[in-house]
Every structure is written in C-alpha cells, then in structure tokens.
C-alpha positions as YAML, in Angstrom:
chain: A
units: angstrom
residues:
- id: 1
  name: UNK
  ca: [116.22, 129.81, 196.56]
- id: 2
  name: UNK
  ca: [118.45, 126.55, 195.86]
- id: 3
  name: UNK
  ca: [120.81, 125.57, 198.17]
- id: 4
  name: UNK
  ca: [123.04, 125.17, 195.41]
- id: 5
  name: UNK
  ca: [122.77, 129.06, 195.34]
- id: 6
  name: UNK
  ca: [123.35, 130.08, 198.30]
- id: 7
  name: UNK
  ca: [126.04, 127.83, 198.01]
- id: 8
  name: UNK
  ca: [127.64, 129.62, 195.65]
- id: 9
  name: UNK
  ca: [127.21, 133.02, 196.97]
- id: 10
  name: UNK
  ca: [128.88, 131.88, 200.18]
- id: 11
  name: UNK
  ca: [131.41, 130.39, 198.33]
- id: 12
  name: UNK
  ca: [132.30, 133.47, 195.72]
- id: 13
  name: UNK
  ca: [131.22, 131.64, 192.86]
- id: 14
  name: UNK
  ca: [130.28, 133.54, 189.53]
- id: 15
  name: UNK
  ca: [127.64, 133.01, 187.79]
- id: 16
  name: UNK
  ca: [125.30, 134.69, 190.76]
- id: 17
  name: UNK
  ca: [123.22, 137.88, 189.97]
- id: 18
  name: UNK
  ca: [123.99, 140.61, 192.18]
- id: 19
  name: UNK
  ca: [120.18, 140.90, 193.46]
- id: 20
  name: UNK
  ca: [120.32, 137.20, 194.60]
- id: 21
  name: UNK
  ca: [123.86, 137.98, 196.11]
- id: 22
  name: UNK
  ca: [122.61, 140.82, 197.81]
- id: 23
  name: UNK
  ca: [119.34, 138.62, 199.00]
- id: 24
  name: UNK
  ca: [121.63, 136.03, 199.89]
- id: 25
  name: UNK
  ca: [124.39, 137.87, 202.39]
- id: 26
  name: UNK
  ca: [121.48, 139.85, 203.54]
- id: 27
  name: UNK
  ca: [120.43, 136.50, 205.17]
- id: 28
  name: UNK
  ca: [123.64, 135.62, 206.43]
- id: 29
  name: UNK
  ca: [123.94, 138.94, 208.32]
- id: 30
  name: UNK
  ca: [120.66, 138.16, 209.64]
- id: 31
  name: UNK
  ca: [121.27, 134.86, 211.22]
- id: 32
  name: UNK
  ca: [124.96, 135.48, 212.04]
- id: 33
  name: UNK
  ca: [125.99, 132.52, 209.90]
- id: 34
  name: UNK
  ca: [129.96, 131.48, 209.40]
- id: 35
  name: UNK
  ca: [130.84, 129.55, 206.72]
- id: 36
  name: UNK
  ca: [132.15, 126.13, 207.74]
- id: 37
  name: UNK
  ca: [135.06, 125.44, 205.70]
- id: 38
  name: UNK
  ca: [136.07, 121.96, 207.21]
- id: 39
  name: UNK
  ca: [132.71, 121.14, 205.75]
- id: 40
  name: UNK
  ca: [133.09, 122.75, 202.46]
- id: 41
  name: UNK
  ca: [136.39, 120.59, 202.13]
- id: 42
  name: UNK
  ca: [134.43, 117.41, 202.87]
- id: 43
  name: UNK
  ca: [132.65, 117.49, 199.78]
- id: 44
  name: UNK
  ca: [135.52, 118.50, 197.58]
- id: 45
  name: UNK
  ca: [137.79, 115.90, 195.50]
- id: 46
  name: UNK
  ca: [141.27, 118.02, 196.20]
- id: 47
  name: UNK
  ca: [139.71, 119.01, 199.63]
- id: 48
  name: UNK
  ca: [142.77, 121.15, 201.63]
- id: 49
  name: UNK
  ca: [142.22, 122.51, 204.82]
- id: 50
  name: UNK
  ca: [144.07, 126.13, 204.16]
- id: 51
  name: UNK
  ca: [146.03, 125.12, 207.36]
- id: 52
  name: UNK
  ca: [149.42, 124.72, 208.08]
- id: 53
  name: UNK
  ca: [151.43, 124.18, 210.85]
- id: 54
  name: UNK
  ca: [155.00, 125.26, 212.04]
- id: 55
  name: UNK
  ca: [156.60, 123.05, 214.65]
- id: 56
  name: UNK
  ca: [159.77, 125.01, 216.22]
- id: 57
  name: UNK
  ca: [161.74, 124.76, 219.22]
- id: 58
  name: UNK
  ca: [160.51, 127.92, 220.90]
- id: 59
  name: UNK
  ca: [158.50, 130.16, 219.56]
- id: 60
  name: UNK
  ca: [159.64, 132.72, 222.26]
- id: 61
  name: UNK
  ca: [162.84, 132.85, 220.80]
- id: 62
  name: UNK
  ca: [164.03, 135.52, 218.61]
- id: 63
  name: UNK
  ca: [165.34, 133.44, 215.68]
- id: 64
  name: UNK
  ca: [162.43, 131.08, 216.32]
- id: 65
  name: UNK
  ca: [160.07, 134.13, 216.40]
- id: 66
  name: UNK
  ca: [161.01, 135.76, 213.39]
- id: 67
  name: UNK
  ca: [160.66, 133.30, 210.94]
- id: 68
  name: UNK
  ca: [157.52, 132.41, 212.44]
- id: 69
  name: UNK
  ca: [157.23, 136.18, 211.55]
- id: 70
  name: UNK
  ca: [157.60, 135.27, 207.80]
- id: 71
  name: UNK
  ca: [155.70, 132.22, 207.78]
- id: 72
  name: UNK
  ca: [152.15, 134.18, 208.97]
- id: 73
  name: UNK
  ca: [152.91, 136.65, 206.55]
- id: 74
  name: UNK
  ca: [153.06, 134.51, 203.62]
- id: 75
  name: UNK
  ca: [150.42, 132.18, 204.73]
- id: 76
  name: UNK
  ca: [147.83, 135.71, 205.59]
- id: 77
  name: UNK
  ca: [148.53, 136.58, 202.30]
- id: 78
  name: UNK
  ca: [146.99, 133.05, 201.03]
- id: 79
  name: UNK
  ca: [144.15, 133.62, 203.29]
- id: 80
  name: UNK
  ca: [145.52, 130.38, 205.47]
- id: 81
  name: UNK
  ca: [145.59, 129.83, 208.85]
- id: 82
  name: UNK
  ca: [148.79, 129.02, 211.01]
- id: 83
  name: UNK
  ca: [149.58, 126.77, 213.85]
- id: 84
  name: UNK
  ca: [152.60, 126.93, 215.63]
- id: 85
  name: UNK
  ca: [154.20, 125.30, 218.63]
- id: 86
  name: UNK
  ca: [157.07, 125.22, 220.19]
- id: 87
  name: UNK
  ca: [159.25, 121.65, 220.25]
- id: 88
  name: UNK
  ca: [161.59, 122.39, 223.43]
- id: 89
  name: UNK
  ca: [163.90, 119.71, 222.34]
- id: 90
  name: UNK
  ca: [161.40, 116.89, 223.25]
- id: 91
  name: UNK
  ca: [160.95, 113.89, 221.17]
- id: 92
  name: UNK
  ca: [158.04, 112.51, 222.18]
- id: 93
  name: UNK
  ca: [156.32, 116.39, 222.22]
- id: 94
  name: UNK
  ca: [157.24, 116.28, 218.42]
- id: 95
  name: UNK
  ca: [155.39, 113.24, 217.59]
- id: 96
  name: UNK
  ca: [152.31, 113.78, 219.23]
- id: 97
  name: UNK
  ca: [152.10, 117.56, 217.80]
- id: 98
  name: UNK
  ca: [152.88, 116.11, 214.01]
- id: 99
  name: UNK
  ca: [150.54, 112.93, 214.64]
- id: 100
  name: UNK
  ca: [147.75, 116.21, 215.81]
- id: 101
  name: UNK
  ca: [148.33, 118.20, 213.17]
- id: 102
  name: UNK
  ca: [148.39, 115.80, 210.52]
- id: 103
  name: UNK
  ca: [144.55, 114.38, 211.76]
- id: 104
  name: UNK
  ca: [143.74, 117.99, 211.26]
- id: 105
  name: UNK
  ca: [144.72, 117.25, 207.44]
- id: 106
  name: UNK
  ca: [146.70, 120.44, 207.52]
- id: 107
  name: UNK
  ca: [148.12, 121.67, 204.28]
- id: 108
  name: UNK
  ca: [152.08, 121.61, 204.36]
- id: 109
  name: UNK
  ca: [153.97, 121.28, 207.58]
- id: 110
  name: UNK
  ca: [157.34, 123.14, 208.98]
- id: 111
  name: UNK
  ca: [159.53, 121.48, 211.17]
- id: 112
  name: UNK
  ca: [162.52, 122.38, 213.38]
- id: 113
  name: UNK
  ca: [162.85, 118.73, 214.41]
- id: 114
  name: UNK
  ca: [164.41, 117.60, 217.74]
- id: 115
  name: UNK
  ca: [163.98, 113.88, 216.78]
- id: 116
  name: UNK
  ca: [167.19, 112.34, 215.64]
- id: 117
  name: UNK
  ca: [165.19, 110.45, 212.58]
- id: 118
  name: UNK
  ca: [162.19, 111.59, 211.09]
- id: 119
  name: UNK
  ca: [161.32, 108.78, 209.16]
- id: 120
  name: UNK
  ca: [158.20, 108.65, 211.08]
- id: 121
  name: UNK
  ca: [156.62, 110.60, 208.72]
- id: 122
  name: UNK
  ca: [157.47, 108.77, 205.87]
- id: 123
  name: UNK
  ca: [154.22, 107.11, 205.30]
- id: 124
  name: UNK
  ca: [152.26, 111.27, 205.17]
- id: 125
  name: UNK
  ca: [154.62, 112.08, 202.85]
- id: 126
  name: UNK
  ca: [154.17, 109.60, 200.75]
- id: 127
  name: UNK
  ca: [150.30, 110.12, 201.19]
- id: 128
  name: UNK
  ca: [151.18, 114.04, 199.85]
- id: 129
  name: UNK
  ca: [151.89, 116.15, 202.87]
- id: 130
  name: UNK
  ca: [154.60, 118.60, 201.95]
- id: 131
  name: UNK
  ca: [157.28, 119.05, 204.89]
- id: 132
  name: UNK
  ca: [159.73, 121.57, 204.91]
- id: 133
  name: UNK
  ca: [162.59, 121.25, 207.30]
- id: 134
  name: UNK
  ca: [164.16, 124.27, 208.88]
- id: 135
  name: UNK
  ca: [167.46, 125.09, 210.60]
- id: 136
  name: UNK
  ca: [168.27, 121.46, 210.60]
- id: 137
  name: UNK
  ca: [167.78, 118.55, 207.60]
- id: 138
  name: UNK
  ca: [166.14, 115.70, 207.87]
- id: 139
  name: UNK
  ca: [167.67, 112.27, 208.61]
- id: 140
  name: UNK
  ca: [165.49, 108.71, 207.11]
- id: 141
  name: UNK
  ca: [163.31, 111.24, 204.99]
- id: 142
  name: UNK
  ca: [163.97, 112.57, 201.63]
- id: 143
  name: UNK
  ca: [162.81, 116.26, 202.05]
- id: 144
  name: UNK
  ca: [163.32, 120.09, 201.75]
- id: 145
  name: UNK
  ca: [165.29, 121.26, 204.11]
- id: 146
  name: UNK
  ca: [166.90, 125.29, 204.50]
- id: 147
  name: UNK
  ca: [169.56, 125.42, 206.68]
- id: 148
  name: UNK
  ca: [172.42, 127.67, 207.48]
- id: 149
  name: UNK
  ca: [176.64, 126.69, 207.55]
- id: 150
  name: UNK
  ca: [177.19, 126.21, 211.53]
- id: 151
  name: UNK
  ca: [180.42, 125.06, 210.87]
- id: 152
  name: UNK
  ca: [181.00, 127.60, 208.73]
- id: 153
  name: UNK
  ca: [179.53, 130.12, 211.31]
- id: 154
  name: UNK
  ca: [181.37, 129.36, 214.23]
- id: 155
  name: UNK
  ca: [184.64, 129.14, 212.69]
- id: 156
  name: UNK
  ca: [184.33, 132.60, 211.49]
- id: 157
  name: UNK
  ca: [183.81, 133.13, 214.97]
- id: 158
  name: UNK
  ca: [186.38, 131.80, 216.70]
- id: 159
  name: UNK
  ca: [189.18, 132.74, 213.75]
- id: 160
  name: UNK
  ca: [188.02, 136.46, 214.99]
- id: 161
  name: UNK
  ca: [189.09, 135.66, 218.37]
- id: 162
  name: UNK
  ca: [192.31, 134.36, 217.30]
- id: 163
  name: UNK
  ca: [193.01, 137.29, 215.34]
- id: 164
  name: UNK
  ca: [192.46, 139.77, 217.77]
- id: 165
  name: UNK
  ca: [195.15, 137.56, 220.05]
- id: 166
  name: UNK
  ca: [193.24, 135.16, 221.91]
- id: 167
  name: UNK
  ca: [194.14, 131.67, 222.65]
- id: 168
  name: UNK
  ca: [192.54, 130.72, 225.59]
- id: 169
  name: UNK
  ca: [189.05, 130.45, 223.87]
- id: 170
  name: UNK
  ca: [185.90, 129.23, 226.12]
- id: 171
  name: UNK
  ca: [182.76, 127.51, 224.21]
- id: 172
  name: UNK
  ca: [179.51, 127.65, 225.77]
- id: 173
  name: UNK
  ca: [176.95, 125.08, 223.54]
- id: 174
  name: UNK
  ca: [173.60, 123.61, 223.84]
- id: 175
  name: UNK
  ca: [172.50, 119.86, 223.99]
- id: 176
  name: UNK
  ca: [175.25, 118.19, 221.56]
- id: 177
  name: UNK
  ca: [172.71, 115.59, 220.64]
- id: 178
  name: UNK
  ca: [171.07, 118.89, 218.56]
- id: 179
  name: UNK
  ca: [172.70, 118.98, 215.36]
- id: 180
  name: UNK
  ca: [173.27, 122.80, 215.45]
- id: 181
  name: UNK
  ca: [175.09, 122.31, 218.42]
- id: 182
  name: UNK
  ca: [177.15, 119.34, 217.38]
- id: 183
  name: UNK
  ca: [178.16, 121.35, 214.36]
- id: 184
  name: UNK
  ca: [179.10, 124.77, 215.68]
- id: 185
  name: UNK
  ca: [180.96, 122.48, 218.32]
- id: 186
  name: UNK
  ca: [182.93, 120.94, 215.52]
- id: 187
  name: UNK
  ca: [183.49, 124.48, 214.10]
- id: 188
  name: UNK
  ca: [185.25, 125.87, 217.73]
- id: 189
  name: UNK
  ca: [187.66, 122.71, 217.53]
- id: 190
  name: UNK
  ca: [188.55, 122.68, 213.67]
- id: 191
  name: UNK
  ca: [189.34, 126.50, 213.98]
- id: 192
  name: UNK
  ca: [191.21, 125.55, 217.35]
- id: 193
  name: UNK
  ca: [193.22, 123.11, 215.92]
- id: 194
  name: UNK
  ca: [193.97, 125.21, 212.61]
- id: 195
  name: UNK
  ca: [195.24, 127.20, 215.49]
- id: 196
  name: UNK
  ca: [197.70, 125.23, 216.74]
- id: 197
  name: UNK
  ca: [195.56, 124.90, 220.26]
- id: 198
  name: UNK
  ca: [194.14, 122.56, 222.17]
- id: 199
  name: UNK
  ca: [191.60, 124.31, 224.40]
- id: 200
  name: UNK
  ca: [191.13, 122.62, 227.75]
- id: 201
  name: UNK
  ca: [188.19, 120.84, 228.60]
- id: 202
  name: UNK
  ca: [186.88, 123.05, 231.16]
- id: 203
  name: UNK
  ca: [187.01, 125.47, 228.59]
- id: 204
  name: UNK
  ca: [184.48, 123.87, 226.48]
- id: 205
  name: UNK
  ca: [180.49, 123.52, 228.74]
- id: 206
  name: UNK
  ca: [178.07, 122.45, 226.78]
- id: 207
  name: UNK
  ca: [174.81, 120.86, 227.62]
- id: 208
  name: UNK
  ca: [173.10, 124.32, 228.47]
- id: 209
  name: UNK
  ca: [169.81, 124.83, 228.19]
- id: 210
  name: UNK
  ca: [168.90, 128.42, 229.51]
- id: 211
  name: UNK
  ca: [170.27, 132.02, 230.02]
- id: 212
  name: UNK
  ca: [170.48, 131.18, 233.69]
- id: 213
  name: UNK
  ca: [172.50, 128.25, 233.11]
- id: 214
  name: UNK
  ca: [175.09, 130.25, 230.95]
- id: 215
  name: UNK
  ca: [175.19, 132.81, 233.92]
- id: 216
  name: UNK
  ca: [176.53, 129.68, 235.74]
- id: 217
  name: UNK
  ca: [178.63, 128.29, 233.64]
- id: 218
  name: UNK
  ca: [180.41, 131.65, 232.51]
- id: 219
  name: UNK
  ca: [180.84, 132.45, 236.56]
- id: 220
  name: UNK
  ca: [182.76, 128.89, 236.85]
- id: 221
  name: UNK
  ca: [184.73, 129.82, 233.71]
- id: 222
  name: UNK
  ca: [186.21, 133.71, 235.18]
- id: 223
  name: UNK
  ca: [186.59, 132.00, 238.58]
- id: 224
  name: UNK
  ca: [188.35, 129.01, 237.87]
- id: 225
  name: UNK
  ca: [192.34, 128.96, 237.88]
- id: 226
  name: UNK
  ca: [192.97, 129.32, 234.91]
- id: 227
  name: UNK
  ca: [190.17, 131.99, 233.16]
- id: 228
  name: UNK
  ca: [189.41, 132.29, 229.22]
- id: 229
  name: UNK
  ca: [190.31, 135.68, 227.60]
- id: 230
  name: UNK
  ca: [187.00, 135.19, 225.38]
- id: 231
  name: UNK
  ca: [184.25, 133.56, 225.42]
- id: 232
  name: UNK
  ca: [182.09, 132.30, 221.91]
- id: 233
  name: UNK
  ca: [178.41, 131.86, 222.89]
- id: 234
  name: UNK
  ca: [177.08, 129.39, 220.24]
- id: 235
  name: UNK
  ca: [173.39, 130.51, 220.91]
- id: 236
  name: UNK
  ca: [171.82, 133.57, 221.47]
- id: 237
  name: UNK
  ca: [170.05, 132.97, 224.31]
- id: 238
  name: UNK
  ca: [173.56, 131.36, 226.11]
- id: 239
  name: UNK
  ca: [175.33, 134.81, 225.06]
- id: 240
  name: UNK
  ca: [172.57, 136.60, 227.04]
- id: 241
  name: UNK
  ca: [173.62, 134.43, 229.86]
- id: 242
  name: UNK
  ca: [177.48, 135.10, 229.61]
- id: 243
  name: UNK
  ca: [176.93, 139.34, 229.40]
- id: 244
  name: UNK
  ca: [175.09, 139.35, 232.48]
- id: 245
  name: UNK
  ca: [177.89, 137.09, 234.23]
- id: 246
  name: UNK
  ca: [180.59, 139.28, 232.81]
- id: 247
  name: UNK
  ca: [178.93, 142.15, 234.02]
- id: 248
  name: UNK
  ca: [177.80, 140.68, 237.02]
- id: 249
  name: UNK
  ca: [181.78, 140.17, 237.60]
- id: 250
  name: UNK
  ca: [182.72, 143.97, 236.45]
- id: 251
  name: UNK
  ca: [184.53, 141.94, 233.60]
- id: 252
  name: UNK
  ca: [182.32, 143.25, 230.40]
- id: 253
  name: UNK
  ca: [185.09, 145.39, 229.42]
- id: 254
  name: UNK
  ca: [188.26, 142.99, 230.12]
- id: 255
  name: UNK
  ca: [186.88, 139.36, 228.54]
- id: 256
  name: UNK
  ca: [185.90, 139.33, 224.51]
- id: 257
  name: UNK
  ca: [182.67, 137.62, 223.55]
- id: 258
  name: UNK
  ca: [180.99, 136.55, 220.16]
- id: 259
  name: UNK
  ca: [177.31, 135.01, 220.40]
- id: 260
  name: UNK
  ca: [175.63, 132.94, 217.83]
- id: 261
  name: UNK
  ca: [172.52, 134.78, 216.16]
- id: 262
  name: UNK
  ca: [171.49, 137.91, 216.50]
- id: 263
  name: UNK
  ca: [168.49, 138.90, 219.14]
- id: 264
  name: UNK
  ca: [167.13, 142.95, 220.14]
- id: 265
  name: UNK
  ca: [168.97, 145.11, 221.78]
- id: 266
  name: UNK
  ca: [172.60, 142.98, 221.21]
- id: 267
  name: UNK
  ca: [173.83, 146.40, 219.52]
- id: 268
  name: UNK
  ca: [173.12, 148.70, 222.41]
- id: 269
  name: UNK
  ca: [174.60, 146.92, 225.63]
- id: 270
  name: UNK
  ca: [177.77, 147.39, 227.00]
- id: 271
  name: UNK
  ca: [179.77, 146.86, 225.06]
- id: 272
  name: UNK
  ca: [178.13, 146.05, 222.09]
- id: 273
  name: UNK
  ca: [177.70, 142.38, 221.33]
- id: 274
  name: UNK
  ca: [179.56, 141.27, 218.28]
- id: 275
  name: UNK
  ca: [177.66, 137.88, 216.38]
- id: 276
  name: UNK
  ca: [177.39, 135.78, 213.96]
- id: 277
  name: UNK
  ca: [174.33, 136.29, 212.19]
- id: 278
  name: UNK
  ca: [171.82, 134.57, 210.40]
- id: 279
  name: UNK
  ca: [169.65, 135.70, 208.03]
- id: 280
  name: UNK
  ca: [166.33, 135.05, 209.33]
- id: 281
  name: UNK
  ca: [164.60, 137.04, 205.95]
- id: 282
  name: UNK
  ca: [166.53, 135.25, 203.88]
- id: 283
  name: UNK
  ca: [165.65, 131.40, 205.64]
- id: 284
  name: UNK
  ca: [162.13, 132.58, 206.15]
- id: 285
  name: UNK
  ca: [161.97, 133.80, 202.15]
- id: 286
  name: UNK
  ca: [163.02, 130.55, 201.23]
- id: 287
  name: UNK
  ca: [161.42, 128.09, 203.40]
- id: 288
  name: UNK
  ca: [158.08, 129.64, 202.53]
- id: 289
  name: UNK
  ca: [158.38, 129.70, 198.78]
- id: 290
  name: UNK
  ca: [159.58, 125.75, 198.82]
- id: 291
  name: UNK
  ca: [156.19, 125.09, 201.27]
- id: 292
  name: UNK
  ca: [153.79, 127.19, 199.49]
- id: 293
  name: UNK
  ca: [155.99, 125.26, 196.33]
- id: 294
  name: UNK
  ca: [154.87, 122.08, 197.12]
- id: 295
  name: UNK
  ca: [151.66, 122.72, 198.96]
- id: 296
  name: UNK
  ca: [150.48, 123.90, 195.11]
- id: 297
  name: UNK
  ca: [151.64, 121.20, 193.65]
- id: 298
  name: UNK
  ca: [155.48, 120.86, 192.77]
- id: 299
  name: UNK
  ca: [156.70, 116.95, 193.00]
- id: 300
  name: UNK
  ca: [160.55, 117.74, 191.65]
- id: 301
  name: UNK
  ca: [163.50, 116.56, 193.44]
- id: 302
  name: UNK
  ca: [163.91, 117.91, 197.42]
- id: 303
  name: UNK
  ca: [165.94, 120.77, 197.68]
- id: 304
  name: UNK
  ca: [168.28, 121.50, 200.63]
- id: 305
  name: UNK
  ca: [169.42, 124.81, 201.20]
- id: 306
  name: UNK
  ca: [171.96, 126.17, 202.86]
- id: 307
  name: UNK
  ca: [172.88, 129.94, 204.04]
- id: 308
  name: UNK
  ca: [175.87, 131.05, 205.03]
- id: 309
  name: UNK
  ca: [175.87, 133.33, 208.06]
- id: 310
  name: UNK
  ca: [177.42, 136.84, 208.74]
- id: 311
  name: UNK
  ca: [180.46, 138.21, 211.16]
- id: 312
  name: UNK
  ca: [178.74, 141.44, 213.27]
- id: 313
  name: UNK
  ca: [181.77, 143.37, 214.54]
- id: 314
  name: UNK
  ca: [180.24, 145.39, 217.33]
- id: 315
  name: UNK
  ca: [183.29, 145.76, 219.97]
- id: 316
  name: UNK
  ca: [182.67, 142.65, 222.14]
- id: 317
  name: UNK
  ca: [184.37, 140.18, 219.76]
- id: 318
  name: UNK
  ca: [187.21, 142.90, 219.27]
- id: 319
  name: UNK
  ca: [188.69, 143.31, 222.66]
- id: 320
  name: UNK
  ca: [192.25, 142.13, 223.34]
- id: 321
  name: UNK
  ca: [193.85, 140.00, 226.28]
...
C-alpha cells in the first residue's frame, strides 16, 4: 500500500478502512516500529513539538515539586511531554537550559527565573514561544507571570508575632538578590516599623541557602546575648532548619516560629508548625491554563497574577514570651 496510507493510519487519520488499518498496525507490531514525531513535525507548516519545559529552582522542593505536580498533569492530559530542571539560583545554568530547550523547539516554556533580566529571551518570544513566569515576574520582557503577595505574606506573619506579644522578632531569609526574598524581607521591616520596632541587625540573617545553614544561624540567634522570642522563617526549607535547632536546644516549646510555605509533615511535629501558605493548586491552576492559553494560540495582552497567601495557626506561631 501507499505510503501516504500508512501514513495516515499511523497518524489517526480518517478516511482509512478498518481492514487496511488492521493490515497496517498488524505491520507495525511486526517490526516493532515507533512513530517518529520530530519527523512528523518536520513536514508540517504549524509543526509543534508537544514539548514543554519547566525551568524551577529545585525540583526537590515541596513548593517547587507540587506545581511541577500540576504542570505533568495538565500537559499528560494533552498527550505532551515535560521537561523539567531545576535552576538552583544560577544564572548562567538558566541560560544554557532555555538556549537547550528552545533548540529542541519546545512548545511553551515555564520559568522560575534566577536571572535578574530576562530580556534574553526577547527575540523567542517574539519568534512565538509562549513563556509563563512563575513565583516571580519578569523584568525587560513583557510576559505572563503568576505570582503570590510576599509582602503581603510575611507581614501577616510577623503582625501574628506581634500580637501574641513579641517584639524581639528574628528573620531568617534567602539570597536578597531573589526577589521573593527581597520582598518578604521588606514585609518583616514594614510590619516592624508599623510596630514601633527596630529589630537589631543580628536579628535579621539572611543569605541562607540550606536547612543546615538555618540550623546555624538559628543556634547563633538562641546563643547570642541578647536571644529573639520568635523566629519567622521566610522559606520552608530555612524553617526546617530553625525546628531542628530549637529542638536541638530543648527550646521548641519556649521560642515561637512561623515558616514561609507549607511542606509534609509541618502539622505533626512538635509543636506544630504554624505558616504562611501558598496555594500551590491555585498557582499551578493558573499558570497552566495561561501556558496551554497561549501555546493554542491566544496573542491578548500578558497577564500577571497575583495570589494572596494564607495564615496556618498550628501552635508554633502562637506561643508567648
């Protein structure tokens, strides 16, 4: 038969009769044969890939992990495959992942970004490639972005320190170059200085890049002279860090702590770790109906979205001095 038949067949094309279908996949049983889509797309006008890719900081993170969670699921359900990395807060590792991706023509790309502009990709979007930024917007590009209120977040936070009667108010932060960092450390001091305080710099670490190096710094904080009655944790895997130095230092019990984000098992230690939580559903809802948006086709205006988050009293955040 024509190879414009079997052609067909492989492609699930109508128009085939069901004896020369049958004929047809009987062969390709027979000679183990896998349809080449790269192929198949070479010799179409609107050739796509049915690939996209998801750039995040680290995928072994919970928040990071979970809407990675949301992204497979909607792109499985478009019979598209997924590639995901994680970033690790390196520049350069950002470039050369987007510069690999987008030689593998891939259909829409998400990015948690940890370059400060990405205007680098100006010229691919231009060309078509639909970006959706996540957890932080995009600076020199005009693009979709979903993002959630840091500010917002950690002022919540700290405000339900200072209701609960503590002033001396420790922040533990990440890299302040990141801009969730720089914002939830902009949130500590507005709600500070709505407070009337002026928390002491050895109060406020930031720069800290681990669970280990929260252990650390929380150790340095309950030694020191002059000791915080709390502690706000503006990362999940930094509040990790401070529970197992407060425990380490029999002071779970005596020293209040709030963590940014949500992870397993926060609700069963000891005590129970009160947060400020995002909703990963509701970020990974929307950042896949804007790609999938645009991947089919929308060209209206960029849209930037942004979430607020959610106080999680659990008992942590509501102990006294």
């Amino acid at each position: 038969m024509s190879l414009k038949t079997v052609s067909r067949v492989v492609n699930r094309e109508a128009s085939v009769s069901p004896e020369v279908t049958a004929r047809v996949e009987k062969a390709v049983r027979q000679l183990g044969y896998r349809h080449n889509l790269a192929a198949s797309n070479l010799r179409r006008t609107n050739a796509r890939s049915a690939m996209v890719g998801a750039l995040l900081q680290d995928v072994s993170n919970s928040f990071s992990a979970s809407l990675l969670r949301s992204l497979e699921d909607a792109a499985h359900s478009r019979d598209m495959l997924l590639f995901a990395s994680s970033l690790d807060e390196e520049p350069e590792r950002e470039r050369g992942l987007v510069e690999s991706l987008v030689r593998r023509r891939v259909d829409g790309l998400l990015l948690m970004p940890a370059t400060q502009r990405q205007d680098y990709l100006v010229d691919d979007v231009r060309s078509g490639l639909p970006v959706v930024f996540v957890d932080r917007r995009p600076h020199g590009l005009d693009a979709d972005s979903v993002t959630v209120d840091n500010i917002l977040g950690s002022r919540m936070a700290v405000d339900h320190l200072l209701a609960h009667g503590h002033e001396r108010i420790a922040l533990l932060g990440d890299l302040p170059r990141i801009q969730t960092a720089a914002d939830r450390l902009t949130g500590y001091h507005q709600a500070m200085r709505a407070a009337d305080l002026q928390p002491s710099r050895e109060h406020v670490v930031m720069a800290l890049r681990s669970d280990v190096a929260a252990i650390e710094a929380t150790l340095q904080l309950v030694d020191s002279d002059l000791p915080p009655t709390a502690i706000f944790a503006a990362r999940n895997a930094l509040a990790i860090g401070a529970i197992r130095a407060l425990r380490q230092r029999g002071l779970a019990g005596s020293i209040a702590l709030v963590g940014f984000d949500d992870f397993p098992l926060a609700d069963i230690v000891d005590p129970p770790l009160t947060v400020i939580r995002q909703n990963v559903a509701q970020i990974g809802i929307e950042v896949t109906r804007l790609l999938f948006a645009r991947i089919d086709g929308d060209h209206s205006a960029s849209q930037h979205i942004v979430l607020s988050p959610e106080l999680v009293p659990r008992g942590s955040g509501e102990i006294r001095p």
